[in-house]
Kinemage of the C-alpha trace (Angstrom):
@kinemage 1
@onewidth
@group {chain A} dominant
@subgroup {mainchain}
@vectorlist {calphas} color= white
{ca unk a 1} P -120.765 49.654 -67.876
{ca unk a 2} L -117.654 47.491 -67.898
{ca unk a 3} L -115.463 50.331 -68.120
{ca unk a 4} L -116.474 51.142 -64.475
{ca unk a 5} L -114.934 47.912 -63.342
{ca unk a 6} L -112.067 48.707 -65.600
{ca unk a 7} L -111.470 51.617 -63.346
{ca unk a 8} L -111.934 50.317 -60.227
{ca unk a 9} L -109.553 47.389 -60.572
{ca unk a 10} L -106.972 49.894 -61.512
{ca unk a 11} L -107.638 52.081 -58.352
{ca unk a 12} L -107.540 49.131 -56.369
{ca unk a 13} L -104.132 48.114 -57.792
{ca unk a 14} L -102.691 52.049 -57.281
{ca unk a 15} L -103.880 51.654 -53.926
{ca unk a 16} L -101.805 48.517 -53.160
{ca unk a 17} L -99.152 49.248 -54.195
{ca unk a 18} L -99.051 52.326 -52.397
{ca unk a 19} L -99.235 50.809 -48.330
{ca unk a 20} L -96.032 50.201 -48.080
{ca unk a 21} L -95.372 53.788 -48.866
{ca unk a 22} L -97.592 54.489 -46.068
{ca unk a 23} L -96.376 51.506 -43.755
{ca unk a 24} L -92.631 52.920 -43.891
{ca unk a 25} L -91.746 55.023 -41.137
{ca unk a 26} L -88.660 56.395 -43.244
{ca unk a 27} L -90.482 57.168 -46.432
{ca unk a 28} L -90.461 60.397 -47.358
{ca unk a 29} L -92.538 61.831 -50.830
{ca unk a 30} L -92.281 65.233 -52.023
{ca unk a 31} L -95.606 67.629 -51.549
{ca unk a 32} L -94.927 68.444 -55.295
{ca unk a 33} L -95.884 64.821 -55.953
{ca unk a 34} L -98.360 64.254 -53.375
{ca unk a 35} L -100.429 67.320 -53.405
{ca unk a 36} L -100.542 67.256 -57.583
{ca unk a 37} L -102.307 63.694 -57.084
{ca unk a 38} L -104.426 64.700 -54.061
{ca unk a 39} L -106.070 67.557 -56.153
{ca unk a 40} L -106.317 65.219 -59.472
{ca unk a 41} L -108.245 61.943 -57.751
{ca unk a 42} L -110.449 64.748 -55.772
{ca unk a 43} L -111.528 66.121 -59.218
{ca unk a 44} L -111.751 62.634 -60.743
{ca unk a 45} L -114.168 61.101 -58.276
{ca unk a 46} L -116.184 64.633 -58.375
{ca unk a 47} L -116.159 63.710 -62.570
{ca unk a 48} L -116.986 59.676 -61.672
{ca unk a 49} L -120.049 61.129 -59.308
{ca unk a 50} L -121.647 63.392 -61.802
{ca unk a 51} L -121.829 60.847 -64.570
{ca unk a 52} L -123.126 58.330 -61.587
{ca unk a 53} L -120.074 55.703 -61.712
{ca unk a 54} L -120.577 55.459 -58.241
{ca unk a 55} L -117.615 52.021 -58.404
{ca unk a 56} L -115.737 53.910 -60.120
{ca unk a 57} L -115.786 56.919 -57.377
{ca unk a 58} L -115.296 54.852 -54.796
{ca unk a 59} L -111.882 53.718 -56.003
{ca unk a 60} L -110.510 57.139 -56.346
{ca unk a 61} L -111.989 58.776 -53.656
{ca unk a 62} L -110.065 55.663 -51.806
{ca unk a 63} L -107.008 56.619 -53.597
{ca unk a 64} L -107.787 60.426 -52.970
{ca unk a 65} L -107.698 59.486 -49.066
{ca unk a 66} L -104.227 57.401 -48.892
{ca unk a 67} L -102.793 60.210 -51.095
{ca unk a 68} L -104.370 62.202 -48.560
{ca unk a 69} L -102.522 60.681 -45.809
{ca unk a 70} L -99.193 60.442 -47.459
{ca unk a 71} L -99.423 64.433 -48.506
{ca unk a 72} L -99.807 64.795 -45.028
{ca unk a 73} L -97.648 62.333 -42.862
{ca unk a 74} L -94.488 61.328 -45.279
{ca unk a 75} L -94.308 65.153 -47.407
């Protein structure tokens, strides 16, 4: 399915764009923000597993991890 690409090259463009976030040792991002995303991209590569878009899992359960990271090192 081409949609599965679709999803992963948008997951791999969040992603990007969100190292510098992690890279900055003065960035700071509210918990309200982080954790909201954290528990949405768990849920969403849960959804991308069961329907076997295992590309398309991939790329949030990447994006679940650096949200992850910045709930728990820059909230």
């Amino acid at each position: 399915m081409w949609q599965e690409y679709v999803f992963l090259a948008g997951s791999i463009v969040i992603m990007i764009s969100l190292i510098p976030t992690l890279r900055d040792e003065e960035a700071s991002v509210p918990l309200r923000t982080s954790l909201p995303s954290v528990v949405v991209l768990f849920a969403q590569t849960l959804a991308f597993l069961s329907m076997g878009l295992m590309f398309s899992a991939a790329g949030t359960g990447m994006g679940f991890g650096l949200w992850s990271l910045i709930a728990k090192y820059k909230s």
